[in-house]
C-alpha positions in Angstrom: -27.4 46.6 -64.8 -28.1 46.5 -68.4 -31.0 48.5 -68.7 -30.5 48.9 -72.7 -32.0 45.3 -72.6 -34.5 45.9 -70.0 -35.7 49.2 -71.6 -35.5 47.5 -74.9 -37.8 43.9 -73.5 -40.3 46.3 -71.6 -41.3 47.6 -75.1 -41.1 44.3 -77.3 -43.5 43.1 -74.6 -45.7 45.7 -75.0 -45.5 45.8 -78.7 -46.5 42.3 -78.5 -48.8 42.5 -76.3 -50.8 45.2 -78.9 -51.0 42.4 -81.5 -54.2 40.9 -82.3 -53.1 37.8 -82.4 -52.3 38.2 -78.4 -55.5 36.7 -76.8 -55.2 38.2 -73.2 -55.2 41.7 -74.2 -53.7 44.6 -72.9 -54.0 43.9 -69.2 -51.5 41.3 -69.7 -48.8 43.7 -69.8 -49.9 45.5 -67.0 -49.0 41.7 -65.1 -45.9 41.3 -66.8 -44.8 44.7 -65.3 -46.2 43.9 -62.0 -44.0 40.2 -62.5 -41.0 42.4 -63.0 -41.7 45.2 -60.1 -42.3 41.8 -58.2 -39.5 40.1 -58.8 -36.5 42.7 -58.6 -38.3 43.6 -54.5 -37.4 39.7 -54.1 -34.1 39.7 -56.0 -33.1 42.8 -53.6 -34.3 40.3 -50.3 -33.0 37.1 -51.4 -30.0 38.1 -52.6 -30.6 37.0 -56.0 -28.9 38.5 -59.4 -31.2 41.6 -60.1 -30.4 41.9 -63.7 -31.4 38.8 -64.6 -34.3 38.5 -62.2 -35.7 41.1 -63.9 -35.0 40.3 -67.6 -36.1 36.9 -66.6 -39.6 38.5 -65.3 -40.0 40.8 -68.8 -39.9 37.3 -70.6 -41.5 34.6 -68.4 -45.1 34.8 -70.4 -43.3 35.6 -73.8 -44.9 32.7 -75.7 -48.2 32.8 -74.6 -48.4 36.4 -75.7 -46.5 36.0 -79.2 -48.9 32.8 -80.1 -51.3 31.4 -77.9 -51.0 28.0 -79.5 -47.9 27.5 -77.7 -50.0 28.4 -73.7 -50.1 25.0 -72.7 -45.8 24.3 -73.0 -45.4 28.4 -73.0 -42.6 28.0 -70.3 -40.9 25.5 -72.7 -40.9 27.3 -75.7 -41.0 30.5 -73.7 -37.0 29.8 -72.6 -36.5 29.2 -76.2 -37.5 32.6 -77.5 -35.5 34.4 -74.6 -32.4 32.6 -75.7 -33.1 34.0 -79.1 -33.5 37.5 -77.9 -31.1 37.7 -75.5 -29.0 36.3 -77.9 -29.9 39.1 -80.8 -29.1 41.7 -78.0 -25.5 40.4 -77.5 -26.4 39.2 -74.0 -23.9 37.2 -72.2 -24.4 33.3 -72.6 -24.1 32.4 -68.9 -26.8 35.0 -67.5 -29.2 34.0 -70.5 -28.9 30.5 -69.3 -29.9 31.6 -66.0 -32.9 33.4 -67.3 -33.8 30.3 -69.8 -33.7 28.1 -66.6 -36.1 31.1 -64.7 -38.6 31.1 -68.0 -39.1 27.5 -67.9 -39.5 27.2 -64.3 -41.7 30.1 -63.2 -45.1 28.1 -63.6 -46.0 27.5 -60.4 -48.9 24.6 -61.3 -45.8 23.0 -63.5 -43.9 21.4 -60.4 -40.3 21.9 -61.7 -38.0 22.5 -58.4 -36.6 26.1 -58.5 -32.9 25.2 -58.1 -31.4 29.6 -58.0 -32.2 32.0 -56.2 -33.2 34.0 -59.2 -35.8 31.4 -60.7 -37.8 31.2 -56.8 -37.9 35.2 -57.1 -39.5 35.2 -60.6 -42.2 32.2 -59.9 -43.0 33.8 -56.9 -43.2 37.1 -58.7 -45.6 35.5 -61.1 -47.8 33.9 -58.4 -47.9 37.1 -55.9 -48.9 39.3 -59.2 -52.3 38.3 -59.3 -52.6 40.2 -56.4 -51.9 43.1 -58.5 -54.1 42.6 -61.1 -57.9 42.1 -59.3 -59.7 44.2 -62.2 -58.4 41.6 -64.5 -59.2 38.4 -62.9 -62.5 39.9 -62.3 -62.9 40.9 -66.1 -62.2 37.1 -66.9 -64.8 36.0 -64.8 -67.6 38.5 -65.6 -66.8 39.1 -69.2 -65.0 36.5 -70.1 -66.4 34.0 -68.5 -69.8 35.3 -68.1 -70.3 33.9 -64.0 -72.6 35.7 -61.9 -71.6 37.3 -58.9 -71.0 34.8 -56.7 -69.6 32.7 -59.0 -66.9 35.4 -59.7 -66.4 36.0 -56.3 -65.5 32.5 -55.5 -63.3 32.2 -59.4 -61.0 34.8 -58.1 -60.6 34.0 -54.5 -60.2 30.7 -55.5 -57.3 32.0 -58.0 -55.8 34.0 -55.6 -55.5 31.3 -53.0 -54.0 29.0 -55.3 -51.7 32.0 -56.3 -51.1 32.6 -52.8 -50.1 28.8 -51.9 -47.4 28.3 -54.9 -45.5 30.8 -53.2 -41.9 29.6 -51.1 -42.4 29.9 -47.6 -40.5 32.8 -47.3 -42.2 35.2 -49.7 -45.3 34.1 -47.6 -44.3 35.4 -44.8 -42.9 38.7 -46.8 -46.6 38.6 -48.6 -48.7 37.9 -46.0 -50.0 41.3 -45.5 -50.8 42.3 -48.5 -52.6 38.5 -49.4 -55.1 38.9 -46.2 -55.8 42.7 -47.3 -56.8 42.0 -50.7 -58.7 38.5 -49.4 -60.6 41.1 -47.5 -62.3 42.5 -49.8 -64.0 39.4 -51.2 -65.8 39.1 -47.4 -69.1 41.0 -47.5 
């Protein structure tokens, strides 16, 4: 496990992340980190390649935090940077393809069929981390947003459901638990 790179990514994310020019703030590392956490629990079940899982996680949002003007294609150019990075750290050239390929396809409303193990662990990861992250969907609809209460309420269980359904069918049954808990909480 090359956690020199992985020590090394979990800082240039949150270096980036401190920027002002990043427009989701802080909390967006805090879901980056929960991607990661995410994804290496489904490397270790799906018997997918950790390392990369992982690096692949660290990186999957890379773009959108470094400039938001590349958000909409941010898994695009996303795989781009990675390959520059991974490349800077002396990575080898067949795993940073593999984590290129998990960057551009971890976008679950961008239909792109997962084709490894390893990209279905981090979209997945990505999907199930909004579960992690309530206080920030919430932010975005009260702050951000500015929706009243009921509005909110149905923004983020809306999100969440969506989040929920992009997941395999497999990491649905692994995540059941834990979506119906959280969806709990939005029922008065």
């Amino acid at each position: 496990m090359r956690n020199d790179i992985i020590e090394y990514l979990q800082k240039e994310v949150y270096r980036r992340c401190k920027q002002p020019t990043n427009k989701f703030g802080m909390g967006c590392y805090y879901r980056v980190e929960s991607v990661a956490k995410n994804a290496e629990l489904l490397a270790e079940k799906y018997g997918a390649d950790k390392e990369v899982v992982i690096i692949a996680a660290w990186l999957h949002d890379i773009a959108s935090i470094t400039d938001y003007s590349m958000y909409e294609e941010h898994h695009v150019y996303g795989a781009t940077i990675a390959k520059e990075i991974l490349n800077e750290l002396n990575y080898e050239d067949e795993k940073t393809e593999l984590v290129q390929k998990c960057v551009f396809n971890h976008r679950g409303s961008v239909n792109l069929e997962k084709l490894s193990k390893e990209e279905l662990c981090v979209a997945d990861a990505d999907a199930i981390s909004h579960f992690d992250s309530v206080p920030s969907l919430l932010y975005l609809a009260y702050v951000e947003r500015k929706m009243n209460i009921e509005e909110g309420v149905q923004f983020v269980k809306s999100k969440l459901e969506r989040s929920y359904n992009k997941l395999s069918d497999e990491s649905k049954e692994f995540y059941r638990e834990k979506y119906e808990h959280v969806m709990a909480g939005f029922h008065g």
